[in-house]
LUMTOR-12377 format. One record per residue (C-alpha): residue number from 1; residue in one letter; x, y, z. Coordinates in steps of 0.25 Angstrom, whole numbers, plus 5000, padded with zeros to 4 digits. Example, Ala and Ser with C-alpha at 12.3 -4.5 7.8 and 13.67 -1.06 7.14 Angstrom:
2
<num:1&residu:A&x:5049&y:4982&z:5031>
<num:2&residu:S&x:5055&y:4996&z:5029>
// end
This chain:
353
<num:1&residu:X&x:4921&y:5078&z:4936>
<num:2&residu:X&x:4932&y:5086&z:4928>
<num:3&residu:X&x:4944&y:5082&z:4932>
<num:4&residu:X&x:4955&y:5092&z:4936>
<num:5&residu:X&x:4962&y:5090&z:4921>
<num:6&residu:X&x:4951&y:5094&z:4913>
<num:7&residu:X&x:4947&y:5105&z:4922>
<num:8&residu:X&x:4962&y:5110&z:4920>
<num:9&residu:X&x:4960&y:5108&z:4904>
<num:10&residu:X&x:4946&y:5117&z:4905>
<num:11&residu:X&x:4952&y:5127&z:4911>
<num:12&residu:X&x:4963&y:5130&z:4903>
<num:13&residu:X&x:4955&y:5129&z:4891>
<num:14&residu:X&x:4946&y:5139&z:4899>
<num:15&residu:X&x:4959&y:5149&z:4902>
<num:16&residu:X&x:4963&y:5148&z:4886>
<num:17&residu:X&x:4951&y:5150&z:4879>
<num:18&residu:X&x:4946&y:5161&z:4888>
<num:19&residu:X&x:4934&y:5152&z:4894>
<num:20&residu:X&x:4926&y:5157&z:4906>
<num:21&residu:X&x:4926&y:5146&z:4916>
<num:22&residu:X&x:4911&y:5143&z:4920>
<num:23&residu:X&x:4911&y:5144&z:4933>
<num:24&residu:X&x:4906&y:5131&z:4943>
<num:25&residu:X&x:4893&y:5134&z:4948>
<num:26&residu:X&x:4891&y:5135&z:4965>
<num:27&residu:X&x:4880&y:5125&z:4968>
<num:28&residu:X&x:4872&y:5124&z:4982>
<num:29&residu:X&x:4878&y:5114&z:4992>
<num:30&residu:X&x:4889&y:5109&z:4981>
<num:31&residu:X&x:4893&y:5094&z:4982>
<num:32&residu:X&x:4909&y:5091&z:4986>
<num:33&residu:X&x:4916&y:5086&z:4974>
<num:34&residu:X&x:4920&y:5073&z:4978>
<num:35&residu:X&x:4932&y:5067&z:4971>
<num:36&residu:X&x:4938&y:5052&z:4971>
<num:37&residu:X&x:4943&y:5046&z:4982>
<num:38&residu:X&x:4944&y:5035&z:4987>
<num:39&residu:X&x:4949&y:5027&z:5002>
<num:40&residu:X&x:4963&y:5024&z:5003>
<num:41&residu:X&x:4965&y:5028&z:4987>
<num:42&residu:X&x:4965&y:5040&z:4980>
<num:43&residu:X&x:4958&y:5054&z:4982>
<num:44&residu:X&x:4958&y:5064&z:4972>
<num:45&residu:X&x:4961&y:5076&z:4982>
<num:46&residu:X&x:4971&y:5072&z:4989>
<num:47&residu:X&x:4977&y:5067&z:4976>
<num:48&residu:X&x:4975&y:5079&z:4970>
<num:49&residu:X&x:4982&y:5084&z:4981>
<num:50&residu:X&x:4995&y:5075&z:4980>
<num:51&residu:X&x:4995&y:5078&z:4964>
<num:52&residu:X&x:4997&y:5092&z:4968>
<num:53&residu:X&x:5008&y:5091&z:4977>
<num:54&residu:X&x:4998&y:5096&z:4989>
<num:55&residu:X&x:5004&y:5093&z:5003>
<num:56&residu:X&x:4992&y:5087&z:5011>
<num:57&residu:X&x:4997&y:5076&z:5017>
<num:58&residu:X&x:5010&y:5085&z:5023>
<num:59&residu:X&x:5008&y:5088&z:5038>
<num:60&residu:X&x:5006&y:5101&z:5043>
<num:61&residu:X&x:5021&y:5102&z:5048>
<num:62&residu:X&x:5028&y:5096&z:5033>
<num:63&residu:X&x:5018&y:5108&z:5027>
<num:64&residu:X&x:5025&y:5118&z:5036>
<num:65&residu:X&x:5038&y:5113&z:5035>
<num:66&residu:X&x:5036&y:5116&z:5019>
<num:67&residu:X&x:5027&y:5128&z:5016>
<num:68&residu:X&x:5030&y:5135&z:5029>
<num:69&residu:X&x:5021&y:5139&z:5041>
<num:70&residu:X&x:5016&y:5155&z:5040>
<num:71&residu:X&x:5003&y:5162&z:5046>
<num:72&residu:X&x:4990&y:5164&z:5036>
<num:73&residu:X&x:4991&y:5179&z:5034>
<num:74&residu:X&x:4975&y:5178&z:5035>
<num:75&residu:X&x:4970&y:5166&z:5042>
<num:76&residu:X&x:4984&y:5169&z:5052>
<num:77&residu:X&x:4985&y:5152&z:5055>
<num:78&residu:X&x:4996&y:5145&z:5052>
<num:79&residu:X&x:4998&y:5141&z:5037>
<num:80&residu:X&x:5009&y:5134&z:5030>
<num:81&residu:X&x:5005&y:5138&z:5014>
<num:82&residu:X&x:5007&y:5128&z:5004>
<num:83&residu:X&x:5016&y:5136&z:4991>
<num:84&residu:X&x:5013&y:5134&z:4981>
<num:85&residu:X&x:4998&y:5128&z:4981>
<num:86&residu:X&x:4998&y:5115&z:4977>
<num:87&residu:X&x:4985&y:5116&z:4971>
<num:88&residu:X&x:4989&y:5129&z:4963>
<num:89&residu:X&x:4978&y:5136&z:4967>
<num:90&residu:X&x:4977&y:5150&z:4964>
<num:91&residu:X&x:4972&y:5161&z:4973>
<num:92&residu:X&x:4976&y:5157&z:4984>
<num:93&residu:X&x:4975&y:5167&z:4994>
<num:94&residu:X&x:4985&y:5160&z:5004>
<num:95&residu:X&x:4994&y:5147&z:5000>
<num:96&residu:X&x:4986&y:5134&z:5003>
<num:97&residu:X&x:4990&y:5130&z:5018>
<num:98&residu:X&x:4986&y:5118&z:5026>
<num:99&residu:X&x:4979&y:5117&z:5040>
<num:100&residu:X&x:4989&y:5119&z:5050>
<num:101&residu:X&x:4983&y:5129&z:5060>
<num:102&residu:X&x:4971&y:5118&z:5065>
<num:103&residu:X&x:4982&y:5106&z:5064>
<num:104&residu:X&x:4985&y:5100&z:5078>
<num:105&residu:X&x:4998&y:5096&z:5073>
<num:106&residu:X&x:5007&y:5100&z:5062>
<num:107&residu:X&x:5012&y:5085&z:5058>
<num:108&residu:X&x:4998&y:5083&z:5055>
<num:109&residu:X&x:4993&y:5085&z:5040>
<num:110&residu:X&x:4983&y:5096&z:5039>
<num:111&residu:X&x:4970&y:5092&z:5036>
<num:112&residu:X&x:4967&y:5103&z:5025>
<num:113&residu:X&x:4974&y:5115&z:5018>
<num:114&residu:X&x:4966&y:5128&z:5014>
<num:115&residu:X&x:4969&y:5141&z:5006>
<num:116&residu:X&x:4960&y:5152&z:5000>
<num:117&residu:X&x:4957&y:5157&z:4985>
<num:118&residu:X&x:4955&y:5172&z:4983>
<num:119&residu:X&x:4955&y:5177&z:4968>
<num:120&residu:X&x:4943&y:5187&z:4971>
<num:121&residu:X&x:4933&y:5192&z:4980>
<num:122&residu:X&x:4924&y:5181&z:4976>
<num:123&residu:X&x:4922&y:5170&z:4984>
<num:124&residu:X&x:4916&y:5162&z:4973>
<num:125&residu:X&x:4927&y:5165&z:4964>
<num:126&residu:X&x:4938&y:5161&z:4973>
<num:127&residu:X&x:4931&y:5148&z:4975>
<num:128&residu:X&x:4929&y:5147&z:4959>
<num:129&residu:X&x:4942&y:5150&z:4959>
<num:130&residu:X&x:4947&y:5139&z:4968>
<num:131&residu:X&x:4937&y:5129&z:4961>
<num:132&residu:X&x:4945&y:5127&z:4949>
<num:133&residu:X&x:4958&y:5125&z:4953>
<num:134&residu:X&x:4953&y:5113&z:4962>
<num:135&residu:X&x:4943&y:5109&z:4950>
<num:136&residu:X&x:4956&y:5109&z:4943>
<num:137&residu:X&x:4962&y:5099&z:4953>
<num:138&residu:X&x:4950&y:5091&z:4958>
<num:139&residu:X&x:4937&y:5093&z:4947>
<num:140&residu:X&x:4925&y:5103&z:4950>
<num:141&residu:X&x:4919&y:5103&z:4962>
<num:142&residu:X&x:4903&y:5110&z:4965>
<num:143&residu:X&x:4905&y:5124&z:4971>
<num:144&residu:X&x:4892&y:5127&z:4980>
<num:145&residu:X&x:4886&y:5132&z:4992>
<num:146&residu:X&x:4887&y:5127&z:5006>
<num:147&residu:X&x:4882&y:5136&z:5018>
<num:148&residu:X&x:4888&y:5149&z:5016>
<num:149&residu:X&x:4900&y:5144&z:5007>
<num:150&residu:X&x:4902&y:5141&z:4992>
<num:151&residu:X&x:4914&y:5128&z:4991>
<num:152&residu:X&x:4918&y:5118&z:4982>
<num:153&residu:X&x:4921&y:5104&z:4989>
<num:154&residu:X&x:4932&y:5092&z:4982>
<num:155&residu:X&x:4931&y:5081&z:4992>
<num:156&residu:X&x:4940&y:5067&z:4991>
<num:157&residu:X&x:4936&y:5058&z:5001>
<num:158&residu:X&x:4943&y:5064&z:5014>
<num:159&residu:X&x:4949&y:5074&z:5005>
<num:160&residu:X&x:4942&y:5089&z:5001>
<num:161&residu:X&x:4946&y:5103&z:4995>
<num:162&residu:X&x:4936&y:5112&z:4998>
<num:163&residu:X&x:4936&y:5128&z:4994>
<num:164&residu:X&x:4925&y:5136&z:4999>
<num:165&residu:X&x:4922&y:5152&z:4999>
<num:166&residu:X&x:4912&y:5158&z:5009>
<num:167&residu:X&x:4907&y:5170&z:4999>
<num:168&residu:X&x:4903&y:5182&z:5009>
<num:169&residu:X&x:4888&y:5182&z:5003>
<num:170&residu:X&x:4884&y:5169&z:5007>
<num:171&residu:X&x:4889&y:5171&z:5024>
<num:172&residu:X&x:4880&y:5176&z:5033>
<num:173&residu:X&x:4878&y:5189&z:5037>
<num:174&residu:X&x:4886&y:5189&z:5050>
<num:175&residu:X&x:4898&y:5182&z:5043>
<num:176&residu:X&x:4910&y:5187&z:5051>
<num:177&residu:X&x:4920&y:5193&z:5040>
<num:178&residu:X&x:4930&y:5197&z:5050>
<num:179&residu:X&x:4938&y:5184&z:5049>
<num:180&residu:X&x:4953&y:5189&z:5053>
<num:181&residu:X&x:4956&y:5182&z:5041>
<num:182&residu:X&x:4949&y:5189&z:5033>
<num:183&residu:X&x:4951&y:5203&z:5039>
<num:184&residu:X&x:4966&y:5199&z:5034>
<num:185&residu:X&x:4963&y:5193&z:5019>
<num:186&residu:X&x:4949&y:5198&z:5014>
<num:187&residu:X&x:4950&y:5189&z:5002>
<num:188&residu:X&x:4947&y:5177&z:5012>
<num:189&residu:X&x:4933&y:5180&z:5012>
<num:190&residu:X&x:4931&y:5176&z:4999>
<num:191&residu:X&x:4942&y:5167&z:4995>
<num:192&residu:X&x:4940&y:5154&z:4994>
<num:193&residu:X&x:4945&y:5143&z:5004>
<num:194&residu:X&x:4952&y:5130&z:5000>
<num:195&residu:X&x:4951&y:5118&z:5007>
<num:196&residu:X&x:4960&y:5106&z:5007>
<num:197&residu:X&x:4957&y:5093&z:5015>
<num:198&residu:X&x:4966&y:5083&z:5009>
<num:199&residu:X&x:4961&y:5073&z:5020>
<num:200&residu:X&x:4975&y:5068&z:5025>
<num:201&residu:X&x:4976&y:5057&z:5034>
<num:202&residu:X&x:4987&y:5048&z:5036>
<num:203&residu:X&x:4989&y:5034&z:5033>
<num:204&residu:X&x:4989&y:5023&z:5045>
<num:205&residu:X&x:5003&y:5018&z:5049>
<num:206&residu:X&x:5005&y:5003&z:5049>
<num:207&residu:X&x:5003&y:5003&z:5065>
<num:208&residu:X&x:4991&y:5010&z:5064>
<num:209&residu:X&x:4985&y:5002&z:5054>
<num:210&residu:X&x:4987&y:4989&z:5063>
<num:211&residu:X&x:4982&y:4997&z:5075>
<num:212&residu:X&x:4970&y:4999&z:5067>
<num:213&residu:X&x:4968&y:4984&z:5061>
<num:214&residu:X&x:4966&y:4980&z:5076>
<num:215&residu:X&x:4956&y:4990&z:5079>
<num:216&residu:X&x:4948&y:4986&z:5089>
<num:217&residu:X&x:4935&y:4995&z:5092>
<num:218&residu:X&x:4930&y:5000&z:5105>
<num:219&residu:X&x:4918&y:5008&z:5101>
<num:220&residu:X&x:4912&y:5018&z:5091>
<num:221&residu:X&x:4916&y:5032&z:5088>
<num:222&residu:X&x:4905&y:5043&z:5092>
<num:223&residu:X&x:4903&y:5056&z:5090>
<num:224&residu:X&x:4905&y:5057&z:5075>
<num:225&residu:X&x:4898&y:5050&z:5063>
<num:226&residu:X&x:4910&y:5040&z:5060>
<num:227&residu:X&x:4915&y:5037&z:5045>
<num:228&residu:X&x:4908&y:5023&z:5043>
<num:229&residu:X&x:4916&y:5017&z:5032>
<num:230&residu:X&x:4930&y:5017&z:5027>
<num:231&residu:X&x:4926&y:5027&z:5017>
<num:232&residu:X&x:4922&y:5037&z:5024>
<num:233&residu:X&x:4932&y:5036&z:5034>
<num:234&residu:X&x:4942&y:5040&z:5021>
<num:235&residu:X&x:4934&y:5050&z:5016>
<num:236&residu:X&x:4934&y:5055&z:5032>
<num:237&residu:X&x:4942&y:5067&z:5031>
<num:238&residu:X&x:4950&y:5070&z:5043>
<num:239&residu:X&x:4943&y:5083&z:5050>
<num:240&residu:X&x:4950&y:5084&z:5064>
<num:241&residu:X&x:4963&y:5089&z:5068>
<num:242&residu:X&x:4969&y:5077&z:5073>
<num:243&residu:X&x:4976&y:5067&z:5065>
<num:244&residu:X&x:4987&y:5062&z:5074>
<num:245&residu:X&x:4979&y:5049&z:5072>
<num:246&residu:X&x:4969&y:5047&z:5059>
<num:247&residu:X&x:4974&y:5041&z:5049>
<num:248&residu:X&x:4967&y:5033&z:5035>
<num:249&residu:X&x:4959&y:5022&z:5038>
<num:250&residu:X&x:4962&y:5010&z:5031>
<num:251&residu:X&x:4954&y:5002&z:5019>
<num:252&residu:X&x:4952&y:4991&z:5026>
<num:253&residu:X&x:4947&y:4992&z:5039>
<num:254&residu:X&x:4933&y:5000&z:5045>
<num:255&residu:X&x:4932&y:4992&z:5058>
<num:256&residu:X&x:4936&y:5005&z:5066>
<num:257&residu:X&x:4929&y:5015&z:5059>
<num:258&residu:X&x:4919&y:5025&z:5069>
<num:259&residu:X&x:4926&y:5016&z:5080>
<num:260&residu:X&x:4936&y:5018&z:5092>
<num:261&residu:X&x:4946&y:5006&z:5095>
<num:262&residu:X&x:4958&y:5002&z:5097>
<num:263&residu:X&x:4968&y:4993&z:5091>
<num:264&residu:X&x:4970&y:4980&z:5096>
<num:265&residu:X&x:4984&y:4982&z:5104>
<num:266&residu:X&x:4977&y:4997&z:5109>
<num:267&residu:X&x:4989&y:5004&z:5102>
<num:268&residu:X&x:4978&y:5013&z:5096>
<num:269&residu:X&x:4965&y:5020&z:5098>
<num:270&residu:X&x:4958&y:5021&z:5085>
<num:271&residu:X&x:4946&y:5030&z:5082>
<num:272&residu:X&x:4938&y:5033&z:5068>
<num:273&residu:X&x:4927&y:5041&z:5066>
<num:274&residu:X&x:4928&y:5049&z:5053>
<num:275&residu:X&x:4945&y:5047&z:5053>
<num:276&residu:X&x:4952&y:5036&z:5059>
<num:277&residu:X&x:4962&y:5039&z:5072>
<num:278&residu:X&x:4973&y:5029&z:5075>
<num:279&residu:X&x:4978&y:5034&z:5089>
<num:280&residu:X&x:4990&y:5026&z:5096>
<num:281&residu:X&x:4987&y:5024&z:5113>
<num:282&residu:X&x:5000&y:5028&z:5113>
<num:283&residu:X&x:4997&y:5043&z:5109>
<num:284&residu:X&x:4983&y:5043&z:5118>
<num:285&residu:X&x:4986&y:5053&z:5130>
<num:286&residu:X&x:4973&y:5051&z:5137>
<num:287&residu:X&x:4958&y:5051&z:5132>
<num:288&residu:X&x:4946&y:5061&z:5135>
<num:289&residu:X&x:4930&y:5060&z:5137>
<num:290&residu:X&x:4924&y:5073&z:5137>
<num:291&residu:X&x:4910&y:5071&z:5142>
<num:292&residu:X&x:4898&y:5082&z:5138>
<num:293&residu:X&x:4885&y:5085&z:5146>
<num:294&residu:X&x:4873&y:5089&z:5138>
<num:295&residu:X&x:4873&y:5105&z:5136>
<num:296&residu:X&x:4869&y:5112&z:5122>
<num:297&residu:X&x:4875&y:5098&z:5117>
<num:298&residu:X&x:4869&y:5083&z:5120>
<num:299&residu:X&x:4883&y:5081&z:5128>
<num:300&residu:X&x:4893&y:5068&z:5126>
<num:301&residu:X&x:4907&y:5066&z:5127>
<num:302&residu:X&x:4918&y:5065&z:5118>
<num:303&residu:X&x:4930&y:5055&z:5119>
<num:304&residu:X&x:4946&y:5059&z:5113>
<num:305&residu:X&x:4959&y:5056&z:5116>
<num:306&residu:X&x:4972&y:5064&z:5121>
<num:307&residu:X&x:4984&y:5060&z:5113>
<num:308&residu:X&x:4997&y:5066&z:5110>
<num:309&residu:X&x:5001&y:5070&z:5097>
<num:310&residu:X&x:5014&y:5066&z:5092>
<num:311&residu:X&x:5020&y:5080&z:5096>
<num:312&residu:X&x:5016&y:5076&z:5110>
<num:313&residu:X&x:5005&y:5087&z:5112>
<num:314&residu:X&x:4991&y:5080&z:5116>
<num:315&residu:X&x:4978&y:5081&z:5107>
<num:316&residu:X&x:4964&y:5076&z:5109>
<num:317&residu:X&x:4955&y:5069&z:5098>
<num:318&residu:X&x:4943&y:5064&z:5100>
<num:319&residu:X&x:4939&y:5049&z:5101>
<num:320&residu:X&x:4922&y:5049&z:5102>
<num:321&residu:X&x:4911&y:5056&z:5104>
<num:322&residu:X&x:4898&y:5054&z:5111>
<num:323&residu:X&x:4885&y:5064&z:5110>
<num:324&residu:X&x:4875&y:5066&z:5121>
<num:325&residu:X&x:4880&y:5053&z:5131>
<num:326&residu:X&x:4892&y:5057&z:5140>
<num:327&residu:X&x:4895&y:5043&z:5144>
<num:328&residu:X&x:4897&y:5036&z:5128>
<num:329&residu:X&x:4910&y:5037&z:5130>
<num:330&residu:X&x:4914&y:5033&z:5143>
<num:331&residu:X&x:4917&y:5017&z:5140>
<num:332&residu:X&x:4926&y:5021&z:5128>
<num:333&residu:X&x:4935&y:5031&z:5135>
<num:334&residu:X&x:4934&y:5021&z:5147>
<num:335&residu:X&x:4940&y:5009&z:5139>
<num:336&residu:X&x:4950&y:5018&z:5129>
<num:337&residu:X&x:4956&y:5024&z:5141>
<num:338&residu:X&x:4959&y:5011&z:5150>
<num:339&residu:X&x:4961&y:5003&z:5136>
<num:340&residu:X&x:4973&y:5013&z:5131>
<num:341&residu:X&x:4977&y:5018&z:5145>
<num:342&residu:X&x:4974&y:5031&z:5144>
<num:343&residu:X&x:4967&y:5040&z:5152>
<num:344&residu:X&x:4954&y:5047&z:5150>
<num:345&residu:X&x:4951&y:5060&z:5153>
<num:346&residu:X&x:4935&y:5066&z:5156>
<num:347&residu:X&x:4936&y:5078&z:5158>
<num:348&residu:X&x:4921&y:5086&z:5166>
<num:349&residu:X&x:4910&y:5085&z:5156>
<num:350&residu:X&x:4909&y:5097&z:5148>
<num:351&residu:X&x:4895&y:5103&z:5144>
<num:352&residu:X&x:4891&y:5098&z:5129>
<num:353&residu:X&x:4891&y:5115&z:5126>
// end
């Protein structure tokens, strides 16, 4: 792999010589770029990312009170732009801004930051054009074709910095162009996105790491494939828009992993699938089994708790999931709500639609 020095040094002999840069070549279904990581340690990303003075692991409310909160002039959400970009990346149509508008709650950190390159009406170009600033940073990663997009993909275990163009040749023929967005900024059509997934997740607190040595397990998560092993529950990044309760697993523990249990005093509910959720009993409200009769789909039910966020509004996030049998969950949401003294809400059945 090049490294980021050397890429720097080839470019500049480029640039003073008068060189043409050979350009990388688009390959069908490119591989990611997958960079060194490893658990508990360090990962070239979000390193990267520190070296640069990038503000990834600032919550939504720390990034406001510093770059200011303003509407996009295309996208009209709520964006608090990031001056001057950290990653000195040219061409940005608008300043790098982190996901606010999808965040439940501004003291969270966002769990990713996007911008857009426009240097000409070439989508290929723009992307090109991105390529070697993050080459520059991070080494070259294969540009190619997946679906009806050509992207480039730097993964560090639950870290990735994506860019990605959707070049108008290759969508289909009743591709909707009227996006408002668009209809405001024409350049977006071809300019190319830039996605920044740090994978943020807060260390345990001392209380939650002993709540979690005394885990005690009630049954299995279903519904989703779990991560199996320490590793891949590491490399898990966090996909959801709760994170009032994950946190980074431990280094030397994996009795709880695709398991639901408690600690051993019942101060906490403690869930893992593909990220691991400490939740206090103190900040449960209530907890909720959906049931579904068969329709279109096979039927089921789902399991979540209520609790209350730390501003005092209630949220809902979901516990275990069960396909096709109605009843799978009955015992667990039986036992959880006389076991933490809380009550449980089923609502009618609703039609698996």
């Amino acid at each position: 792999m090049t490294s980021p020095e050397f890429s720097g040094v080839f470019r500049k002999l480029r640039e003073l010589f008068g060189l043409r840069e050979e350009k990388p070549p688009i390959v069908d279904r490119p591989t990611d770029l997958e960079l060194p990581w490893a658990p508990g340690a360090e990962n070239t990303i979000q390193d990267m990312l520190d070296s640069l003075g990038f503000p990834w692991r600032a919550s939504c409310q720390e990034l406001i009170d510093r770059f200011g909160l303003v509407r996009h002039p295309a996208y009209d959400w709520e964006q608090s732009p990031i001056m001057p970009c950290p990653l000195a990346l040219d061409g940005l149509l608008y300043p790098m801004s982190p996901q606010i508008f999808r965040t439940p709650s501004r003291n969270q950190v966002p769990l990713w930051f996007s911008g857009n390159v426009w240097i000409k009406k070439d989508p290929l170009a723009n992307l090109r054009h991105a390529h070697r600033r993050i080459t520059e940073l991070l080494g070259p990663a294969p540009i190619g074709v997946r679906n009806n997009t050509v992207s480039s993909i730097w993964r560090a275990g639950p870290a990735r910095i994506s860019l990605t163009v959707w070049p108008p040749k290759r969508q289909p023929s009743e591709w909707n162009r009227n996006i408002p967005a668009h209809e405001r900024d024409r350049r977006l059509e071809t300019a190319c996105s830039i996605y920044i997934e740090p994978g943020y997740r807060r260390p345990m607190s001392v209380q939650e790491r002993e709540w979690l040595r005394r885990f005690t397990p009630l049954d299995e998560v279903r519904g989703v494939v779990p991560a199996s092993t320490l590793d891949a529950l590491w490399a898990s990044a966090p996909d959801d828009y709760s994170q009032d309760f994950v946190c980074l697993p431990p280094l030397d523990q994996d009795n709880f992993l695709g398991r639901i249990g408690l600690s051993s005093e019942h101060e906490a509910l403690i869930v893992c699938a593909r990220q691991l959720h400490i939740i206090p009993v103190e900040r449960i409200v209530a907890l909720r089994l959906q049931k579904l009769r068969p329709a279109k789909g096979g039927g089921g039910a789902s399991l979540s708790l209520i609790f209350q966020t730390s501003a005092g509004a209630e949220r809902e996030s979901g516990i275990s999931g069960s396909f096709g049998d109605m009843d799978a969950l009955d015992d667990l949401a039986s036992h959880l709500s006389k076991t933490l003294n809380r009550p449980l809400r089923i609502p009618e059945p609703q039609y698996d639609c």
